[in-house]
C-alpha positions in Angstrom: 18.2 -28.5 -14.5 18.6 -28.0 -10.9 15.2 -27.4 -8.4 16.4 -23.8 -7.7 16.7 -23.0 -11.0 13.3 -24.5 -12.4 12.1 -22.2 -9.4 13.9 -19.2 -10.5 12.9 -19.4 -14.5 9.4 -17.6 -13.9 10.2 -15.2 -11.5 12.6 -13.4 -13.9 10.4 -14.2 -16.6 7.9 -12.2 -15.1 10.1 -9.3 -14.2 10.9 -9.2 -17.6 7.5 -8.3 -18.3 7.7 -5.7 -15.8 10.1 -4.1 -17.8 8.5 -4.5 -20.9 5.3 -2.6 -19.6 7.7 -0.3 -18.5 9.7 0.3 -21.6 5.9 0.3 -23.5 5.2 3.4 -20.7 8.0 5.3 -21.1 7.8 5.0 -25.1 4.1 6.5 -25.1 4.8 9.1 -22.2 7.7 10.7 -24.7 4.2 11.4 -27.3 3.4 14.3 -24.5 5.1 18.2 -26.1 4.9 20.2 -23.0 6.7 19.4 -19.3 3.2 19.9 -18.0 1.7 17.3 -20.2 4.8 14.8 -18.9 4.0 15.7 -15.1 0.3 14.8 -15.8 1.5 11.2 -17.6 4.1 10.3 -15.6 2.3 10.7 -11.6 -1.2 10.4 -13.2 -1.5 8.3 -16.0 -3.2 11.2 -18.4 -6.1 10.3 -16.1 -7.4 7.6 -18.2 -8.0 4.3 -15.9 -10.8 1.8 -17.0 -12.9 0.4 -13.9 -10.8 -2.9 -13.9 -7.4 -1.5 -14.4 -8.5 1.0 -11.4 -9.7 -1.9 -9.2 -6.8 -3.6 -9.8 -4.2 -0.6 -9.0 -6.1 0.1 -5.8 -6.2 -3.5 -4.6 -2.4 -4.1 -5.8 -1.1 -1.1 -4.3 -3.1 -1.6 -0.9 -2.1 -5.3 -0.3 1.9 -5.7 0.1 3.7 -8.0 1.9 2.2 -7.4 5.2 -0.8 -8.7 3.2 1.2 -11.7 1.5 4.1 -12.4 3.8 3.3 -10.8 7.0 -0.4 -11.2 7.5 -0.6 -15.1 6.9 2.6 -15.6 9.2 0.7 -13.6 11.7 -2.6 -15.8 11.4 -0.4 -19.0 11.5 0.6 -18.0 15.0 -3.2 -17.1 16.3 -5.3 -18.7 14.5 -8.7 -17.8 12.9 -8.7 -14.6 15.0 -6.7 -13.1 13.0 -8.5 -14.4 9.5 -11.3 -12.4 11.2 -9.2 -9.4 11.4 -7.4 -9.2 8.0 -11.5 -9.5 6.5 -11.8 -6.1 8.1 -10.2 -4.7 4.8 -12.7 -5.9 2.3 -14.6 -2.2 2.0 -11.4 -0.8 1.0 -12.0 -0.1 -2.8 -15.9 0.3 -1.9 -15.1 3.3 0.9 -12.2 4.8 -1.2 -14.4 5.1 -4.1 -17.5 5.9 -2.3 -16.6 8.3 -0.6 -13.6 9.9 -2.0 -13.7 8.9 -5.7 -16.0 11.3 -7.2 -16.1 14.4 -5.4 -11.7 13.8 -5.0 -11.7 13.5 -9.4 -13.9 16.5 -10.1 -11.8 18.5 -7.8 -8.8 17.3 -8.8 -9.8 18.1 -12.5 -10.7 21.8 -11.6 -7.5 22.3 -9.8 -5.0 20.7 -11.9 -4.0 18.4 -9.1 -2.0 15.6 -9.9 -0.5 14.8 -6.2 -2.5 14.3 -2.8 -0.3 17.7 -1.5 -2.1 19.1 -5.0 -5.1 19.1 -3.6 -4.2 20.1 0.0 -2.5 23.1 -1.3 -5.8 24.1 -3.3 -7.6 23.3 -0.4 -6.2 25.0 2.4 -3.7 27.9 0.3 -1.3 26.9 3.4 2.5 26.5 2.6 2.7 24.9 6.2 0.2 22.4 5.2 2.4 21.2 2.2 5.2 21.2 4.0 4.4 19.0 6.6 2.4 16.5 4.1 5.5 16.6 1.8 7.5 15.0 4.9 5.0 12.8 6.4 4.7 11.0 3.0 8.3 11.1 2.5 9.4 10.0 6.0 6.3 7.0 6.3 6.3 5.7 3.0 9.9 5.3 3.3 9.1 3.2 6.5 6.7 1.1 4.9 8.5 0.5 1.4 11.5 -0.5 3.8 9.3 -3.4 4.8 7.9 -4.4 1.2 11.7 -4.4 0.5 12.8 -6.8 3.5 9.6 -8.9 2.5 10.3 -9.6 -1.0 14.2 -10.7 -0.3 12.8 -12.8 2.6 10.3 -14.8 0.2 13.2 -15.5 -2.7 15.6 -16.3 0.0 13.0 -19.1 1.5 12.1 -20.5 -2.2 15.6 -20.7 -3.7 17.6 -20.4 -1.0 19.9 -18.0 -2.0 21.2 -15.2 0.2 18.8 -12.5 1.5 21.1 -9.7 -0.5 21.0 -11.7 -3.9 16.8 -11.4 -3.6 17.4 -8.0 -2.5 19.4 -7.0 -5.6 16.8 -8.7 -7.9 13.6 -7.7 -6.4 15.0 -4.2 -5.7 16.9 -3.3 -8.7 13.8 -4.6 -10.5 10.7 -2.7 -8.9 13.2 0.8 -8.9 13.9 0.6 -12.4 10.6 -0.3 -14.1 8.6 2.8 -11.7 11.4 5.1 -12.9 11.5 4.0 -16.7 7.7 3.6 -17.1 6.3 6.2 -14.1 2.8 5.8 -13.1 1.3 4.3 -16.7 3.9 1.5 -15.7 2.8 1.2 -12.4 -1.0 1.1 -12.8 -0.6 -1.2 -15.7 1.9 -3.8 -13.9 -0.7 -3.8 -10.8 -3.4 -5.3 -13.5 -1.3 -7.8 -14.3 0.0 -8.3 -10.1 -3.9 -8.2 -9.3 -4.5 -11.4 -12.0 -1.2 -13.2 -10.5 -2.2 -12.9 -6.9 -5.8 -14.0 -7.5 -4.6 -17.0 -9.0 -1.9 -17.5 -6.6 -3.7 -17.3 -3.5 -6.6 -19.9 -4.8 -3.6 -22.3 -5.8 -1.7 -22.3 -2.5 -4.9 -22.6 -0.5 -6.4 -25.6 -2.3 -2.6 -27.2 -2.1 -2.5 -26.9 2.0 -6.3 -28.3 2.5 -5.7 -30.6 0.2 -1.8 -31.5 2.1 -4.1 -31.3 5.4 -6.5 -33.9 4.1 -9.7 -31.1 4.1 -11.1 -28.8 5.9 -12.0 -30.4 9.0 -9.1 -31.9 9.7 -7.3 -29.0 9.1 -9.1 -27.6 12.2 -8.9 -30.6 14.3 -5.2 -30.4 13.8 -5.1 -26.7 14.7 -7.6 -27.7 18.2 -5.3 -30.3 19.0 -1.7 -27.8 18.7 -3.7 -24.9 20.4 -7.5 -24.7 21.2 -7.1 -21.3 21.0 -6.4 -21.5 16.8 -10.0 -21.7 16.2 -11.5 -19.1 18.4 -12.6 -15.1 17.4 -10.0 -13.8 19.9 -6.9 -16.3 19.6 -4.5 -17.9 21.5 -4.0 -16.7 25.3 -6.9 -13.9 23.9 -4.0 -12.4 21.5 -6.6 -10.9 19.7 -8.6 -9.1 22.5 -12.3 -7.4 21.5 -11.4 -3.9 21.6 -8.3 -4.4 19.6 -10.4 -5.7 16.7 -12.8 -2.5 17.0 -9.5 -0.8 16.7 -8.4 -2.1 13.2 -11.8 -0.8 12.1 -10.2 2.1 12.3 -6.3 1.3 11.4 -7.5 -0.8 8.1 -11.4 0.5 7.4 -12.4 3.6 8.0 -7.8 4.9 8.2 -7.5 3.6 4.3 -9.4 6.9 3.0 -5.7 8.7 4.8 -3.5 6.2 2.4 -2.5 8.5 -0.4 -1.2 5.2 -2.2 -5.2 4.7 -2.3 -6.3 8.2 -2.9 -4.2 9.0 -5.5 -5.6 6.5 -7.3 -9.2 8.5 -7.3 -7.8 10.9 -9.7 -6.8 8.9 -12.7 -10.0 7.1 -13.8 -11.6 8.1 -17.2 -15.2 8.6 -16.1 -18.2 7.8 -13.5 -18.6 4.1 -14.9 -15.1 3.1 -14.2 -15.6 4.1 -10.5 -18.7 2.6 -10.5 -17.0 -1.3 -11.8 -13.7 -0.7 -10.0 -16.3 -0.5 -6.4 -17.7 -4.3 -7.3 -14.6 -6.0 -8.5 -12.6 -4.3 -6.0 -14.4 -5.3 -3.5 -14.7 -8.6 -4.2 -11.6 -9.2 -5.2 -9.9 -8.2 -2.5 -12.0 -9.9 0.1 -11.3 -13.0 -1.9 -8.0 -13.0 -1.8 -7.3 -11.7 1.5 -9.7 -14.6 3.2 -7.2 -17.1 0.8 -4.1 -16.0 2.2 -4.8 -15.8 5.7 -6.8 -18.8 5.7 -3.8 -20.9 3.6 -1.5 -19.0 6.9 -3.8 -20.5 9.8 -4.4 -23.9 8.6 -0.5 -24.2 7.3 0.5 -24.2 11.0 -1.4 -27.6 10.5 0.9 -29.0 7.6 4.0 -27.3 9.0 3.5 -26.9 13.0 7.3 -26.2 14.3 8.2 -22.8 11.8 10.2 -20.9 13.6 9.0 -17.8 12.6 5.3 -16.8 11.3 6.8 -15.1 8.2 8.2 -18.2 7.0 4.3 -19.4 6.9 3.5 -18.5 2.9 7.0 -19.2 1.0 7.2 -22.6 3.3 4.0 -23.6 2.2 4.9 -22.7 -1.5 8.3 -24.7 -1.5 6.6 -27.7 0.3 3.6 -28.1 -1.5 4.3 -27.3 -5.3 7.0 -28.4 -7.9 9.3 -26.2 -8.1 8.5 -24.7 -11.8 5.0 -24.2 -10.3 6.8 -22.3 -7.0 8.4 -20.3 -9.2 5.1 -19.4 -10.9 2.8 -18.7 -7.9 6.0 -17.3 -5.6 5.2 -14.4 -7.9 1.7 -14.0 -6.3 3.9 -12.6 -2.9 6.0 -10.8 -5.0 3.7 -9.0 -7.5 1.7 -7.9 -3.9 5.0 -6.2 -2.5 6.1 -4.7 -5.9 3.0 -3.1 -6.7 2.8 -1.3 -2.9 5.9 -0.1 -3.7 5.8 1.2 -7.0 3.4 2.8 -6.0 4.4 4.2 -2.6 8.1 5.1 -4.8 5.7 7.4 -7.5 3.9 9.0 -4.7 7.4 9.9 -3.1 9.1 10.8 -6.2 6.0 13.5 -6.7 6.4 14.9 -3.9 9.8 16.0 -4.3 9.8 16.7 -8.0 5.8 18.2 -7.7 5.0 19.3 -4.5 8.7 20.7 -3.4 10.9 21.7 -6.3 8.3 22.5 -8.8 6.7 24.5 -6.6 9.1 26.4 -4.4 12.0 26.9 -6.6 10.2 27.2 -10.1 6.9 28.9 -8.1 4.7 26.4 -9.9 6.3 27.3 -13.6 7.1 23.6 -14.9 7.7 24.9 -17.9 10.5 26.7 -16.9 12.3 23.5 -17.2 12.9 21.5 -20.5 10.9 18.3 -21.2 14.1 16.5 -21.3 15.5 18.0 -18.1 12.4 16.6 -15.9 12.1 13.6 -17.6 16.4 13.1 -16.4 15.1 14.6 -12.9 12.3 12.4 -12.8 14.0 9.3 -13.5 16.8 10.2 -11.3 14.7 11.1 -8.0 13.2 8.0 -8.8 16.1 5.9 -8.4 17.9 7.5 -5.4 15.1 7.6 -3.1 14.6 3.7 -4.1 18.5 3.2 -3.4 18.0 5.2 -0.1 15.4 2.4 0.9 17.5 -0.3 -0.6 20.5 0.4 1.3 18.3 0.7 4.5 17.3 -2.7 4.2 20.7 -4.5 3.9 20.5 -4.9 7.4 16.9 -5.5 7.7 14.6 -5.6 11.3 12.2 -8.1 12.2 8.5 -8.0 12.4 7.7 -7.0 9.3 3.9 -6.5 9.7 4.4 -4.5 12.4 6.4 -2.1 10.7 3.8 -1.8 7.6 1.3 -0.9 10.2 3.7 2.0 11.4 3.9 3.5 8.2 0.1 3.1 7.7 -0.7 4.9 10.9 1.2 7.4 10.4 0.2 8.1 7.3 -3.5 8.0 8.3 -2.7 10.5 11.3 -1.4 13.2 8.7 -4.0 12.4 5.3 -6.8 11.3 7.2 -8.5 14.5 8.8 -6.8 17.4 6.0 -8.6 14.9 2.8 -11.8 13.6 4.5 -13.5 16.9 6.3 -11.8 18.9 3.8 -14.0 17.4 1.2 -17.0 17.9 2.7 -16.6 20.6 5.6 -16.8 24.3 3.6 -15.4 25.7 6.6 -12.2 23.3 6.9 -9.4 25.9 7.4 -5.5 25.3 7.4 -5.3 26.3 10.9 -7.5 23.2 11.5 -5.4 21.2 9.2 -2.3 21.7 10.4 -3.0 21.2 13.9 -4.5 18.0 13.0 -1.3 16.9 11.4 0.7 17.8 14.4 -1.2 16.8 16.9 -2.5 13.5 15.3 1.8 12.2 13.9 2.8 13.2 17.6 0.1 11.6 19.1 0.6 8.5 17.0 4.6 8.8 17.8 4.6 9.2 20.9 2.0 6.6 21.8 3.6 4.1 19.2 6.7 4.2 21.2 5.7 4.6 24.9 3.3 2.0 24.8 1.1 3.0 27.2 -1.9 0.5 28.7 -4.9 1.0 26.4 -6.9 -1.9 27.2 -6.0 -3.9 24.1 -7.0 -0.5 22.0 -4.7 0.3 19.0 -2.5 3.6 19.0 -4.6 4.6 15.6 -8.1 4.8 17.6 -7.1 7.5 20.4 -4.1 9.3 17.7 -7.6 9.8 15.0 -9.8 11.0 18.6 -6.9 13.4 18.8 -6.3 14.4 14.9 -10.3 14.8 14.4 -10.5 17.5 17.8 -7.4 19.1 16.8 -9.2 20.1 13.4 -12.1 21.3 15.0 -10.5 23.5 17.2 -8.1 24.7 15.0 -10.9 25.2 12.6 -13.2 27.5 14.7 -9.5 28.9 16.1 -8.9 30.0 12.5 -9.4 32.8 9.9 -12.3 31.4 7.5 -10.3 33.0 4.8 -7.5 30.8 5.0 -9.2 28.1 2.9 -10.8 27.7 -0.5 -14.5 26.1 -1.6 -14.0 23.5 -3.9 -17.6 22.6 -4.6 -18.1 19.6 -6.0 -21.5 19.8 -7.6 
């Protein structure tokens, strides 16, 4: 049996089990009677996450290929710095739990809210508000799945060598049909199992390049002697200025409580103790293995110093370092990172237009006005198209595929951030202040994205959240306190 093949074996091995969670989903979703009761399972999960399943869906749908694939090219271009960066996002589960987690899932349950836009919509009573939410989701998470897509046909193209379309066709077809069959059960359940795989990927691949390197320290003396600047805080040629690591404080810190691939994820635990788990192991899980994959990225360019292009860093690696039956096994690390953003992010659009838009508007919030079997077939089918939509878009795929996961991120955080975070704890939060926030913090974001103006090494995120955080206060004090409801908490 050929290399490729022994390579192949356990990555469609384990997207069989994909499907077989998902098939196991879909089987105990058909238990609920009513449309409502489907809704709730399908883009919730019947609210009913442990603390290690929920640690494990927020860490899985958080880290993507920007994390696997994008982030360690990145750091095997400029070093350390950016290993110091990427650690920026250990408090992820930590802050969105800590801050969000209880407060979001007793509000959520005294609402009925199974969507972000849900909760928005009790919030601020605004139609503008959905509106705008409904399309910012739609339009960013499009952007950013469109990278986890050209990321996973990227990786199988560098471990078996096929064409970029064939891994397209597999890793595409494959992540659109188990989120449709199975629906967010599927999804959250799949992500426990990506979380183990990239755990005990990212450990594998990093002892194999020290080890390749001949330890640690030579590792860095290699990277001194390619580039002094490897092994400094702010990189080669200062690629990684001060202020621009401030700025991912904001982008990837304190911006993750905007994600609503996160947030979501704070309405479907079971009770207080699994939020209270799901903050410890997802905290140090994800700090472990985002210091392993960066780290394996930065002293790679050590084993393999003339890649011509950073991306290349983490598949290289994997084909150069392990048999190719093991490749096959840990290559799956990568992959079950980009599939599990994705599901995710595919759910979350899927709602939007089923939940937040149709439901809504054209059945005024009546789901029972439509048969159990009807949904599930709309369900299923929104499902697929918007994943076909992306698919399609990335035949022809771009290049620097971090850069557009950081878009989509921004974006997203410009529009969630200020409408989720103050509307939780400001009583006064209005939807006058919401939707200027939303306008003036995407345009802002937009407009500085694409003019790229001097900002002294400062991301786009950092003046576009200045912007979005005044635009709600204005608006707030501008507006009629009685366009808002008190959700109180306590």
């Amino acid at each position: 049996m050929s290399d490729t093949m022994l390579t192949i074996i356990p990555v469609i091995f384990y997207l069989a089990i994909s499907f077989g969670v998902a098939l196991w989903a879909r089987k105990k979703s058909e238990s609920t009677e009513s449309s409502k009761g489907f809704i709730e399972d399908y883009f919730i999960g019947g609210r009913s996450m442990g603390g290690m399943v929920l640690a494990m869906t927020i860490i899985a749908s958080y880290t993507s290929a920007s994390s696997f694939v994008g982030g360690p090219g990145v750091a095997y271009k400029l070093g350390l710095s950016w290993v110091l960066l990427a650690m920026i996002q250990v408090p992820t589960t930590f802050l969105t739990l800590g801050i969000l987690g209880k407060r979001f899932a007793i509000m959520a349950r005294r609402t009925d809210s199974v969507t972000i836009t849900d909760f928005l919509r009790a919030r601020y009573k605004s139609d503008a508000v959905v509106i705008l939410c409904s399309v910012a989701l739609i339009v960013f998470f499009m952007a950013a799945m469109l990278a986890q897509f050209i990321g996973g046909a990227r990786l199988f193209q560098t471990v078996t060598g096929y064409p970029y379309v064939v891994g397209l066709v597999l890793f595409g077809i494959s992540v659109i049909l188990y989120t449709a069959i199975g629906g967010f059960r599927a999804v959250v359940l799949t992500d426990a199992i990506q979380g183990i795989v990239m755990v005990v990927a990212v450990v594998v691949i990093l002892l194999a390049v020290i080890n390749a390197g001949g330890g640690m320290e030579k590792c860095i003396q290699s990277l001194k002697a390619i580039d002094p600047g490897l092994i400094t805080p702010t990189g080669p040629k200062n690629a990684v200025p001060q202020p621009f690591t401030l700025s991912f404080w904001v982008l990837v810190g304190i911006g993750i409580l905007g994600l609503p691939q996160t947030t979501q994820r704070c309405m479907g635990y079971k009770d207080s103790k699994a939020m209270h788990d799901a903050m410890i192991i997802g905290t140090l899980l994800i700090g472990f293995m985002i210091l392993c994959a960066h780290l394996a990225g930065t002293l790679g360019r050590a084993i393999l110093p003339e890649l011509p292009a950073g991306d290349l860093a983490m598949p290289s690696l994997i084909v150069e370092l392990l048999s190719p039956v093991w490749a096959g096994i840990f290559i799956a690390g990568p992959l079950a990172a980009i599939m599990s953003t994705v599901d995710s992010m595919l759910l979350l659009v899927s709602a939007a237009i089923i939940k937040d838009l149709y439901i809504h508007y054209r059945l005024k919030d009546d789901a029972s006005k439509m048969t159990l079997v009807s949904l599930k077939k709309m369900s299923l089918i929104v499902t697929v198209v918007v994943g076909l939509m992306v698919f399609i878009a990335a035949i022809e795929p771009p290049d620097l595929l971090v850069w557009i996961n950081l878009f989509a991120f921004g974006g997203l955080e410009a529009a969630f951030l200020c409408p989720i975070v103050i509307g939780l704890y400001w009583d006064r939060a209005n939807s006058t202040g919401a939707i200027a926030s939303i306008v003036i913090g995407v345009g802002t974001f937009i407009v500085l994205t694409i003019m790229k103006p001097a900002m002294g090494g400062i991301h786009a995120i950092v003046p576009t959240t200045a912007a979005s955080l005044s635009a709600f206060v204005l608006g707030t004090f501008a507006g009629d306190s009685r366009s808002r409801t008190e959700l109180k908490a306590e």
